[in-house]
VEXLO-374537 format. One line per 8 residues: their letters; for each residue x, y, z of C-alpha. Coordinates in steps of 0.2 Angstrom, whole numbers, plus 2048, in hexadecimal, padded with zeros to 3 digits. Example, Ala and Ser with C-alpha at 12.3 -4.5 7.8 and 13.67 -1.06 7.14 Angstrom:
residues 2
as	83E:7EA:827 ~ 844:7FB:824
END
This chain:
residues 632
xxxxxxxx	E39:3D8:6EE ~ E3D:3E5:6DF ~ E4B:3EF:6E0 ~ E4B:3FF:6E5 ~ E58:40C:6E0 ~ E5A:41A:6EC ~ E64:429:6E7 ~ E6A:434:6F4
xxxxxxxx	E6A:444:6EC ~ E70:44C:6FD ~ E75:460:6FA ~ E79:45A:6E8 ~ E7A:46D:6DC ~ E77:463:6CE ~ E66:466:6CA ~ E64:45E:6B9
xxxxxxxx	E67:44E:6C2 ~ E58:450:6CD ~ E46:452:6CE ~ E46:465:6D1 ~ E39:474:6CA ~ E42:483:6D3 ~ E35:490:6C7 ~ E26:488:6C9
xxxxxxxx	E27:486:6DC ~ E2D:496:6DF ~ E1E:49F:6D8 ~ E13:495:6E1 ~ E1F:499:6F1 ~ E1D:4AA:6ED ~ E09:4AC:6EC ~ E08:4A1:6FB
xxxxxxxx	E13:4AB:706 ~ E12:4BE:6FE ~ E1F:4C4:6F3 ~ E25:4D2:700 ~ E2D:4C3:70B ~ E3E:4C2:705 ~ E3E:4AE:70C ~ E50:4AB:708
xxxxxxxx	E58:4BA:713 ~ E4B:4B6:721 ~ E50:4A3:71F ~ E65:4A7:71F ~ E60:4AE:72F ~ E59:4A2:738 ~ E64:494:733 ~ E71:49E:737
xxxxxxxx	E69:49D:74B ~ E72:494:756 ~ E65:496:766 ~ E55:492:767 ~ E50:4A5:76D ~ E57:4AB:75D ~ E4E:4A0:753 ~ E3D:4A3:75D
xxxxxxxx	E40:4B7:758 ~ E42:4B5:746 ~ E34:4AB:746 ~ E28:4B8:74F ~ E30:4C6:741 ~ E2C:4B9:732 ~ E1A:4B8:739 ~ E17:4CB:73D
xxxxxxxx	E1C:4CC:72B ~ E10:4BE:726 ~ E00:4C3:72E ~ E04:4D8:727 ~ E03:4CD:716 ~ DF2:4C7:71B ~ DF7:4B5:721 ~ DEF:4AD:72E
xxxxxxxx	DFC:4A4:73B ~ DF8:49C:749 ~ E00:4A1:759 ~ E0F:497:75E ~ E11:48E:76B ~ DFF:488:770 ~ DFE:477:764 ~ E01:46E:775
xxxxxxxx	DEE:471:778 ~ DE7:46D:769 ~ DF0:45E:76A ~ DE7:45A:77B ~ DD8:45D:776 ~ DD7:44F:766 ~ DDB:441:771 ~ DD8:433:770
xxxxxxxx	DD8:434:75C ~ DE6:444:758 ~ DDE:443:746 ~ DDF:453:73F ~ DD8:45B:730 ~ DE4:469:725 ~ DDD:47C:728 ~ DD4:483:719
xxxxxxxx	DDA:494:716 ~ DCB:497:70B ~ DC0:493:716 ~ DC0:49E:728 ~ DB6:493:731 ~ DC4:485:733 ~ DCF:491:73C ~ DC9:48D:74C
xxxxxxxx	DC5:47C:74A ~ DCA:46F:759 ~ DCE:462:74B ~ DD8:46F:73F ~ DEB:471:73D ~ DF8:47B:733 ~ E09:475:730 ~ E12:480:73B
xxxxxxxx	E08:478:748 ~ E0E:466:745 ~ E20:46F:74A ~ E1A:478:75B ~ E26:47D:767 ~ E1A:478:774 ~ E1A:465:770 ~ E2F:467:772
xxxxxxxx	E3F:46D:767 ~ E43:464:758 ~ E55:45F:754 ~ E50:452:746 ~ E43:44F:739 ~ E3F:442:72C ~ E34:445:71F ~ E2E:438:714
xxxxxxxx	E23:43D:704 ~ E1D:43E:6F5 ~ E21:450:6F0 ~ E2B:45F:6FA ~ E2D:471:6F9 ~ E3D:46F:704 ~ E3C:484:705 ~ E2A:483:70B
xxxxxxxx	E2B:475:717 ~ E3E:482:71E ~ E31:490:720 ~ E26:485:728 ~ E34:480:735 ~ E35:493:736 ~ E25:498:73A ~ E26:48B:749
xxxxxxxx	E37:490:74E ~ E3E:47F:74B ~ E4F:47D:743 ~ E52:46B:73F ~ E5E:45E:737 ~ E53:458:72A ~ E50:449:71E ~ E45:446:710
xxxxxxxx	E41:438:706 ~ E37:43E:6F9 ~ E2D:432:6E8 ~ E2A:440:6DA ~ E35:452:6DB ~ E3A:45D:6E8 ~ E3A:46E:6E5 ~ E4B:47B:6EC
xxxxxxxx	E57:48A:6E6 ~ E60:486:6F5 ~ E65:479:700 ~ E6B:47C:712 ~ E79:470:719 ~ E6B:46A:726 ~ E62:462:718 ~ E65:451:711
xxxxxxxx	E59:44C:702 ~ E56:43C:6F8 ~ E4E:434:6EC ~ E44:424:6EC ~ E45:41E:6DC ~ E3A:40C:6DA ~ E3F:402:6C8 ~ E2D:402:6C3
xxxxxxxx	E23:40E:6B9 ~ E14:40A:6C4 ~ E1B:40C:6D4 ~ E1C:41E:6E0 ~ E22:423:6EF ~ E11:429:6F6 ~ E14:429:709 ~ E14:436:714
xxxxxxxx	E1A:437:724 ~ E24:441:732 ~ E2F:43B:73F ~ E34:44A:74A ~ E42:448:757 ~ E44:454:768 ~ E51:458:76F ~ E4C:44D:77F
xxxxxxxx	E4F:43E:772 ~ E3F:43C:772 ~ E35:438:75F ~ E23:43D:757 ~ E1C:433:747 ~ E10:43D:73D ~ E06:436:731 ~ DFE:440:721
xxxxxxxx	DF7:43F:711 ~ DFE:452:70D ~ E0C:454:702 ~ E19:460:707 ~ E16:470:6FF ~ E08:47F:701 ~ DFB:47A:6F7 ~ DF8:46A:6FF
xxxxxxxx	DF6:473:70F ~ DEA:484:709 ~ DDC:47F:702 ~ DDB:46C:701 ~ DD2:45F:70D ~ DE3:455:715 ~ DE1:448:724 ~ DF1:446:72E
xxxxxxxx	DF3:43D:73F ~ E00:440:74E ~ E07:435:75A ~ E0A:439:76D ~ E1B:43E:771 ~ E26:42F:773 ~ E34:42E:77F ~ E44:425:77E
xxxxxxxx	E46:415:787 ~ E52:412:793 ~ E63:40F:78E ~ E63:3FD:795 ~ E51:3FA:78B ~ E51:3EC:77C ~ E49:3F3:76A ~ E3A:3EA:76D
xxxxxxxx	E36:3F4:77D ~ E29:400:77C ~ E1E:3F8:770 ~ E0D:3FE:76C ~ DFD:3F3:76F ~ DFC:3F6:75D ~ E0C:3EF:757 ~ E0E:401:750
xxxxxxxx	E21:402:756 ~ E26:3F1:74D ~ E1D:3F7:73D ~ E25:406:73C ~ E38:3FF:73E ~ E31:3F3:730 ~ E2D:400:724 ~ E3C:40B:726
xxxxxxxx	E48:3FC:724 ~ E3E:3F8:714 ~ E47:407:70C ~ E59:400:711 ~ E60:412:710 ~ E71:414:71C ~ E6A:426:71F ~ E59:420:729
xxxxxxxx	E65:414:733 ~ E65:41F:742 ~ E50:424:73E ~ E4C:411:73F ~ E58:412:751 ~ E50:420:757 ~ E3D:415:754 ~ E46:408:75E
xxxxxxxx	E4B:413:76C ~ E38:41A:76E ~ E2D:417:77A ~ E1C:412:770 ~ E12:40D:77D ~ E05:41B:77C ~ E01:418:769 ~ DF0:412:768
xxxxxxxx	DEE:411:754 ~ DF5:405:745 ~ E02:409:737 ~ DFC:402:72A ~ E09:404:71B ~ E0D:3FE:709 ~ E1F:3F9:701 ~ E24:3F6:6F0
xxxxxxxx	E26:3E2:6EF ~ E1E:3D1:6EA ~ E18:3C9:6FB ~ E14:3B7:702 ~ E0E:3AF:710 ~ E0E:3B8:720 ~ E19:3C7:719 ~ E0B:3CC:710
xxxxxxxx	E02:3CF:720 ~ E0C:3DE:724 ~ E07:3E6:715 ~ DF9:3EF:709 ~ DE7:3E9:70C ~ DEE:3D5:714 ~ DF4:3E2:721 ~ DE2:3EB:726
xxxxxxxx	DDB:3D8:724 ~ DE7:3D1:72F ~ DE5:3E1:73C ~ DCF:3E0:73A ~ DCE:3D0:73A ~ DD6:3CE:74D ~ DD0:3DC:753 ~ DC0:3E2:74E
xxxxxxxx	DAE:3DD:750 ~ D9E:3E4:74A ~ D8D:3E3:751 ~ D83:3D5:74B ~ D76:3E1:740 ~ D6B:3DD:732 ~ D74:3E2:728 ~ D85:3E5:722
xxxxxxxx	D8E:3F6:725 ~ D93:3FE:716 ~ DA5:400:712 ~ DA9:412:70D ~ DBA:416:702 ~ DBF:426:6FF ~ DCF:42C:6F6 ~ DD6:43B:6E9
xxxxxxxx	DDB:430:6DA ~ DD6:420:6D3 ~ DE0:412:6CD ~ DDB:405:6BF ~ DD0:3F9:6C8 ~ DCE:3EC:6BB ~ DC0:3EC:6AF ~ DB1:3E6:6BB
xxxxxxxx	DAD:3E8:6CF ~ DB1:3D8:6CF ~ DC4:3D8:6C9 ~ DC9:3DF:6D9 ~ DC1:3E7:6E4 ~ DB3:3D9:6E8 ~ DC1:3CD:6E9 ~ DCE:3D5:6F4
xxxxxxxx	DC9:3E4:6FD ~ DB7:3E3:6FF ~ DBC:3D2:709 ~ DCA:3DA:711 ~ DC2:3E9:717 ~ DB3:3DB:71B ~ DBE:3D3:727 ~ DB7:3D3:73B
xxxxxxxx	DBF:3C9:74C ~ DB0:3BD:749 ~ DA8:3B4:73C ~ D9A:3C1:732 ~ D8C:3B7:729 ~ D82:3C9:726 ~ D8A:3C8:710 ~ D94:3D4:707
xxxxxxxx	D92:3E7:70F ~ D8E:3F4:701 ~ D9E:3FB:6F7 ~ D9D:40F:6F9 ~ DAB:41A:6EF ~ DAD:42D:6F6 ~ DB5:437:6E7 ~ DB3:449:6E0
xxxxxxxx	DA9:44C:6D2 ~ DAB:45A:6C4 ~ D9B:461:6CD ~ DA6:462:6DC ~ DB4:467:6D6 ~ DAA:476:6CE ~ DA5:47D:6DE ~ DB5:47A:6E8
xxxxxxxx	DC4:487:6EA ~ DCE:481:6DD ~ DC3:484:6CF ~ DC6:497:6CA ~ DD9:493:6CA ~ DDA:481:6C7 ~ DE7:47F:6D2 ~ DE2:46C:6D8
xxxxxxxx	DDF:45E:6CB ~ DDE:44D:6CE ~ DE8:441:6C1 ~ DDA:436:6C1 ~ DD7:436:6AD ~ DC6:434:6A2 ~ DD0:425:698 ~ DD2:41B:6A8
xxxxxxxx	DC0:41C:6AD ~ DBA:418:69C ~ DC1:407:6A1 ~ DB8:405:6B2 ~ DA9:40D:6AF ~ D9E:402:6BA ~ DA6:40B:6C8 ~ D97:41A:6C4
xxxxxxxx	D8E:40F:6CE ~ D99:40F:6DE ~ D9C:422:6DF ~ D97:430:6EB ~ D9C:444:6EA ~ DA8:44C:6F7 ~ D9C:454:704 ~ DA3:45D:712
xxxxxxxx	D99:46B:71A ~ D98:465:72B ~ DAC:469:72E ~ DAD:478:720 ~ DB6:46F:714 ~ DA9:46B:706 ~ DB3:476:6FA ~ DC4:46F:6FE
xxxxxxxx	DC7:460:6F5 ~ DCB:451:6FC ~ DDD:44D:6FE ~ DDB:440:70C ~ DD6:42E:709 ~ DCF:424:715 ~ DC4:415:715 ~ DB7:40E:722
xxxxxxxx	DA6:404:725 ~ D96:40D:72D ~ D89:408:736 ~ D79:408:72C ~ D72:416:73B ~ D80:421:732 ~ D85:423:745 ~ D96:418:747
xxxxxxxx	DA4:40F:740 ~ DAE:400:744 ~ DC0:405:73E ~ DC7:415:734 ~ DD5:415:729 ~ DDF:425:724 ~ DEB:421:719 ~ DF7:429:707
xxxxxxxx	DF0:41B:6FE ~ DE3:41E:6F0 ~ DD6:40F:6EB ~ DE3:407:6E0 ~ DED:3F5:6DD ~ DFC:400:6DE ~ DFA:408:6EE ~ DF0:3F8:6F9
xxxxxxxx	DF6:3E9:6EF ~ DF0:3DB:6E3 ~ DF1:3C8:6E1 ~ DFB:3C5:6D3 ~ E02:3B5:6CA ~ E14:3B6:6D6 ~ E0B:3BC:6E6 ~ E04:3CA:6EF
xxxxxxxx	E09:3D9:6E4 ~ E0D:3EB:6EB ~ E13:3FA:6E0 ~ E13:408:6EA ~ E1A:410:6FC ~ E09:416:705 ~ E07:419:718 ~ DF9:41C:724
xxxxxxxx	DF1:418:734 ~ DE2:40B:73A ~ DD7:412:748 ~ DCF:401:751 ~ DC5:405:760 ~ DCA:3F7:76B ~ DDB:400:76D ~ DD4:413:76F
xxxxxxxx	DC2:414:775 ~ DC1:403:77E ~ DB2:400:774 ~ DAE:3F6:764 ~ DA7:408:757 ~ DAD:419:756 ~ D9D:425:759 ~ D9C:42F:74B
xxxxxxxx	D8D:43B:750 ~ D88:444:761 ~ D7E:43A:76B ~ D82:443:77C ~ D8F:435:780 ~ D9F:43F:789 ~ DA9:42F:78C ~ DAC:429:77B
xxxxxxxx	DB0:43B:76F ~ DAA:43A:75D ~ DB5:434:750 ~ DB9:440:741 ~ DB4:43A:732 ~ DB9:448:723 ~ DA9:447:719 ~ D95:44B:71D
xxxxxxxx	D88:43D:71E ~ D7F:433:717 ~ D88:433:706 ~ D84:43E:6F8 ~ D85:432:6E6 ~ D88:43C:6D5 ~ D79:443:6CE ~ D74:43E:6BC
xxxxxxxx	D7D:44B:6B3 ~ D8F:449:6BD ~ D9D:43F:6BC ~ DB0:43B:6C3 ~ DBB:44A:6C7 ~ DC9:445:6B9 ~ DD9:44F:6B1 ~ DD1:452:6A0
xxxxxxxx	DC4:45E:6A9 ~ DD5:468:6B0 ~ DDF:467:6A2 ~ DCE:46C:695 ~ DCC:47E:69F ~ DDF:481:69F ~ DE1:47F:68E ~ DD0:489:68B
xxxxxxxx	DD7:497:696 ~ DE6:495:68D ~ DE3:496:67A ~ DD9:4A4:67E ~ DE9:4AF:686 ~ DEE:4A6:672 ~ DE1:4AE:669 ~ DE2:4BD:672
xxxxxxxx	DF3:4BF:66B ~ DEF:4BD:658 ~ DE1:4CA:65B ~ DEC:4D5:663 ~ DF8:4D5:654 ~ DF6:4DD:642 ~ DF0:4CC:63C ~ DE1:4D2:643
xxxxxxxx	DDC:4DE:637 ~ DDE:4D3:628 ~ DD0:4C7:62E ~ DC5:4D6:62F ~ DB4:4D1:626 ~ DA6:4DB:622 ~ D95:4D7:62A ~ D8E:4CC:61C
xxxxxxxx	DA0:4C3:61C ~ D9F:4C1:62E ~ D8D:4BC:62D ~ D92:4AD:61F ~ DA0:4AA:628 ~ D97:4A4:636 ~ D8D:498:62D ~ D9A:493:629
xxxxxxxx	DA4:48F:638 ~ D93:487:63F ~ D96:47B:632 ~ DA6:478:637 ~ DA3:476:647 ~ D99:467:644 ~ DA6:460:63C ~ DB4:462:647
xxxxxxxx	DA7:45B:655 ~ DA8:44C:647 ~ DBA:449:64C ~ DB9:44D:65E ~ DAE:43B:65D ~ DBF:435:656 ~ DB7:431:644 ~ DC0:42C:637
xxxxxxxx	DBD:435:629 ~ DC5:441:625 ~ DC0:454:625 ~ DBB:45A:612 ~ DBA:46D:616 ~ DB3:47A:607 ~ DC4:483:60D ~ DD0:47D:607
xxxxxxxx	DDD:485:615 ~ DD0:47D:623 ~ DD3:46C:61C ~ DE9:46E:61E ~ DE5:475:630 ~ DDD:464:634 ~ DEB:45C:62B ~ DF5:464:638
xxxxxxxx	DEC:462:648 ~ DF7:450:649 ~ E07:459:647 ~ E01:466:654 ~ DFE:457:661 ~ E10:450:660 ~ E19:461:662 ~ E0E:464:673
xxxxxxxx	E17:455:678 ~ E28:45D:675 ~ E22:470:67C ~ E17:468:68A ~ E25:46F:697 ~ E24:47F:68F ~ E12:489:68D ~ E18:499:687
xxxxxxxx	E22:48F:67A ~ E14:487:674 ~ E0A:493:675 ~ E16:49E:667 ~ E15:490:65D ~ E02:48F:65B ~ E01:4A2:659 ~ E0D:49C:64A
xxxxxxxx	E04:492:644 ~ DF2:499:645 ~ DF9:4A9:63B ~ DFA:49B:62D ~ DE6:49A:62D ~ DD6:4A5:629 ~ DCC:4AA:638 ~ DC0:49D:635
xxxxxxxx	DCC:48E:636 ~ DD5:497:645 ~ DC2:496:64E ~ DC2:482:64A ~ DD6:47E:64F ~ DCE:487:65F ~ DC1:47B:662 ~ DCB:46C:65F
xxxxxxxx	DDD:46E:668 ~ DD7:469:677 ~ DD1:459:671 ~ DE2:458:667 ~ DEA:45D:677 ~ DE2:450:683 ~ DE4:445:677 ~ DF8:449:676
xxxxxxxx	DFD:447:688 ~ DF1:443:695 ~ DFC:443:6A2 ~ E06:452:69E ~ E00:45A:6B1 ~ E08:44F:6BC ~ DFE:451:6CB ~ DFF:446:6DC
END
C-alpha cells in the first residue's frame, strides 16, 4: 500500500505551515451570514456554555438575528420528523436558497438540520473531508445548539482565524500528486453513546450548501451494545458496520482510535444500505473486493437481479468533474466499469447496456445561479477533453425541474441503470467519487490501482424494499415509496452548438470581467487624454485595429509566425505577451498585484495595441496556468 503521511496540525498557530486562507473565507463567511453578525463574540459565548439550556438560548438570539438579516432557518427541533418521513431511503437533497420552492421540500435539508436536537445531544463529531470552513461548520453547530468535541480530517485546506480548544484538525497528506482526500463523511456521537454515520458529497463550507445540487445520506441512530457484546455484534445485513471499521483503520491515525471503537460498540443492525469506499493503495486478490468499482461488482453481483427484458437497461453516470479516461471508450470505461456496473446475481445474455454520461454543459451552466457571479466552477479543463473527445457522444445536460434544482448545479454524483420504461432502477449509488481512475480504480501493471479516498453508499433493493427495482415514478403503489433520483427523465443530450462545462469558460469571464476593472483604470487616468484622436484618426484607427484583430485571432490558432505589425510599438507588445504569461505565474496569488502590473505596462502602448493585448491576455492567461482556480 503507499504511504500516507498524516500531519496532525492539532490547534497548531502556525499558519504558514498549513493549508489555511483566513481572507478569502472570511469574505465569503461574511456575505453568507450578513456582515452585522459579529460571529466571533456570538461564538466565545456559546463555547463558553456549560449547559445545554444556555446553549439552546444563544442559539435562538443568533437565529433572530439571522432571519432580521433575511435568512431563512429552519425551526429547531423538528428534524426528527423529516427524518421519519424519508424512510426507508433517508436520502436527502441540500436546500437551494435561490430557489424558494425547496424550502418545504420532504426530501430537502440544511446543515443545521444534520445537527438537530431532536435526533439527541451531540458530545462528539468527526468530520472527514475534502475542504472545511472550521468557522462555518462552529456556526452551524450553533445554529443547532450543539457544542461538540470535534475532529476533522481534511484533503485540500481548512480555512480558520481561530481555533477553539475543542477542536482537533489534521491533515491527510497522500505521497502522490494524483491522489486527494475526497471523502466526506460524519460520524456524530450522543450523549447516550450512541453514534450516526452521514454520508455526503458536500464539502464543508457555505457555498457547497446555498445554491448547489449536494446528495447526502443519514443513517438511523445507532445504539451502543452491551458491554458484555463482541465488536462483531450488531452487524448490518449489509456488512456496512465491518466496512466502515475497515475504512477508518485505513488512515492508521491514533486520534480516530476511539472513532473506530465507538463503530465497534454500535449497534448497526437497522442499516439497510452499502458503504462503498475507495483508499489509496495497490490491491490484489480478494482485498481488491473491498474497494473502488471490484467493490460495487462484488456487492451487484450477489445481490441484484434485473428482469429478463429485451433489452438491456442503460447505466446512467453522473458526476461534477471528469478525470482522464484514456484516449478511447474503450481504455476504460468498456473494460472495467461498464462490466462492473453490468454485473447482476445471475448470468445476463441481454449484451452490453448503453453507456449514458450526466454532466453540465456551458449551456447549463449559463442558466444556473452561479453564472452572474461565477461563484461555482468545475476544474474539469478544455485541454483534458481535447484528449477524449469521443466522450461527445456519451454526454447528457443536468436537467432538474421536477425537484427545483435545474439551476443548481450538480455537486452530487451518482450512478445507476434504468429500466428502458424510464420507470425503475435496479441499484443506486451515491457516492464523492467522480468518473475517474483515481476516484473508482484501474488495472494496472502491479495490481488494482486506487489513488484517491472517496466514500459513498449503495441502495440494493433486496435489503430496503424487499423487492428486486426501486420505483422511480407514481404508479399509485403505497407500499413501495419512490426512490429519489436528483435529475428529470428521459435524458436531455447536448444540442449541436454545446459542449462540456470546463474551467477555461470560468476562468475566460473572470479575466474579461477583470481586464475591464484594468482598462477602466488607464481611462480613468491622465493617460487618457493623450490617446484622444480626432474622428478621422479614430475612424483609420479602427481599420486599423480590425486588421489587427485578424491577426491576433492568427495567434489565438497558436500560428507560428510571427506577428509583422505596420506599428512598430504593436510588434514589441507581442514580443511581450510571453513574458507577461510567466509573471501571471508569480502574481497568480495576487490579482490586484497583477493587475498594477498590466496597468504598467499597457501605459507603454498606443491605444490601438492596448485594444489587441486585450484581446489576447486571456488566451496568454489560460495558456499560463490552467489550474490557477483550484476548485473541488
Amino acid at each position: 500500500m503507499k504511504q500516507m503521511n498524516i500531519q496532525n496540525n492539532n490547534r497548531t498557530k502556525n499558519k504558514n505551515q498549513q493549508n489555511i486562507s483566513n481572507h478569502q473565507n472570511s469574505c465569503s463567511r461574511n456575505k453568507s451570514l450578513g456582515t452585522s453578525i459579529n460571529m466571533n463574540s456570538i461564538m466565545n459565548i456559546f463555547q463558553a456554555c456549560n449547559s445545554q439550556k444556555s446553549r439552546k438560548k444563544i442559539s435562538e438570539k443568533a437565529i433572530k438575528m439571522m432571519r432580521k438579516l433575511g435568512h431563512t432557518i429552519v425551526q429547531p427541533g423538528e428534524f426528527a420528523i423529516k427524518y421519519d418521513y424519508s424512510a426507508p431511503y433517508h436520502l436527502f437533497l441540500t436546500r437551494i436558497e435561490n430557489s424558494k420552492e425547496t424550502y418545504k421540500q420532504e426530501f430537502s435539508i440544511t446543515f443545521p438540520e444534520i445537527l438537530d436536537c431532536s435526533l439527541g445531544e451531540i458530545v462528539y463529531s468527526l468530520h472527514l473531508n475534502f475542504i472545511v470552513d472550521v468557522e462555518w461548520l462552529c456556526w452551524q453547530y450553533l445554529l443547532a445548539g450543539q457544542c461538540t468535541d470535534m475532529t476533522i480530517l481534511y484533503g485540500d485546506k481548512a480555512y480558520y482565524q481561530t481555533l477553539f480548544n475543542n477542536i482537533t484538525i489534521i491533515k491527510v497528506n497522500i505521497e502522490t500528486g494524483f491522489s486527494c482526500h475526497h471523502t466526506k463523511i460524519m460520524i456524530l456521537r450522543y450523549k447516550d453513546d450512541g453514534i450516526r454515520v452521514i454520508v455526503s458529497t458536500a464539502n464543508l463550507r457555505s457555498t457547497d450548501w446555498e445554491n448547489v445540487t449536494q446528495g447526502l445520506w443519514i443513517s438511523p441512530h445507532l445504539p451502543r451494545l452491551p458491554e458484555s457484546a463482541n465488536p462483531s455484534d450488531g452487524e448490518s445485513p449489509t456488512g456496512f458496520k465491518k466496512d466502515l471499521e475497515r475504512y477508518l483503520s485505513k488512515y492508521e491515525q491514533p486520534t480516530l482510535t476511539h472513532w473506530i471503537c465507538a463503530v465497534q460498540m454500535a449497534d448497526f443492525s437497522k442499516v439497510n444500505v452499502f458503504l462503498i469506499a475507495s483508499v489509496p493503495g495497490i490491491y490484489q486478490n480478494n482485498e481488491a473486493n473491498f474497494w473502488g468499482y471490484k467493490k460495487l461488482a462484488h456487492v451487484l453481483s450477489r445481490h441484484v437481479t434485473l428482469p429478463s427484458d429485451v433489452f438491456p437497461w442503460p447505466i446512467v453516470a453522473q458526476s461534477s468533474s471528469i478525470g482522464k479516461l484514456g484516449s478511447s471508450f474503450e481504455s476504460w470505461l468498456l473494460k472495467d466499469i461498464i462490466p462492473c456496473m453490468s454485473r447482476e446475481s445471475t448470468e445476463s445474455t441481454k449484451g452490453q447496456p448503453e453507456f449514458k454520461f450526466i454532466y453540465p454543459s456551458i449551456q447549463n451552466y449559463k442558466q444556473s445561479f452561479h453564472y452572474k457571479n461565477l461563484s461555482w466552477c468545475s476544474p474539469y479543463s478544455a485541454e483534458a477533453h481535447s484528449k477524449q473527445q469521443w466522450l461527445d457522444l456519451y454526454l447528457h445536460q443536468w436537467k432538474a425541474k421536477r425537484t427545483e434544482r435545474d439551476r443548481a448545479m450538480p455537486h452530487i454524483k451518482s450512478y445507476t441503470r434504468i429500466s428502458p420504461d424510464l420507470k425503475s432502477i435496479p441499484w443506486f449509488v451515491l457516492t464523492s467519487a467522480n468518473l475517474s481512475k483515481a476516484a473508482w480504480g484501474s488495472i494496472k501493471r502491479h495490481g488494482y490501482s486506487i489513488e484517491n479516498y472517496e466514500a459513498g453508499i449503495i441502495f440494493v433493493p433486496k435489503f430496503i424494499t424487499k423487492t428486486t427495482t426501486f420505483p422511480i415514478v407514481n404508479e399509485n403503489d403505497p407500499v413501495v415509496p419512490i426512490f429519489p433520483i436528483p435529475y428529470d427523465l428521459p435524458l436531455s443530450q447536448y444540442e449541436w452548438n454545446d459542449g462540456p462545462f470546463v474551467i477555461e469558460f470560468c476562468n475566460s469571464l473572470r479575466w474579461t470581467k477583470w481586464l475591464s476593472s484594468t482598462e477602466k483604470i488607464l481611462f480613468e487616468e491622465k493617460y487618457t487624454k493623450q490617446m484622444e484622436v480626432s474622428d478621422e484618426e479614430e475612424t483609420q484607427e479602427s481599420n486599423n485595429l480590425s486588421k489587427k484583430n485578424k491577426i491576433s485571432n492568427n495567434l489565438s490558432k497558436k500560428s507560428s509566425r510571427r506577428i509583422k505589425s505596420e506599428d512598430q510599438r504593436s510588434d514589441v507588445a507581442f514580443q511581450n505577451l510571453e513574458t507577461y504569461a510567466s509573471v501571471l505565474k508569480d502574481k497568480r496569488n495576487d490579482e490586484t498585484d497583477f493587475g498594477n502590473f498590466v496597468v504598467q505596462k499597457l501605459r507603454n502602448y498606443d491605444k490601438l495595441t492596448q485594444s489587441i493585448i486585450r484581446n489576447e491576455i486571456i488566451t496568454i492567461f489560460l495558456n499560463a496556468d490552467r489550474n490557477i482556480y483550484n476548485v473541488s
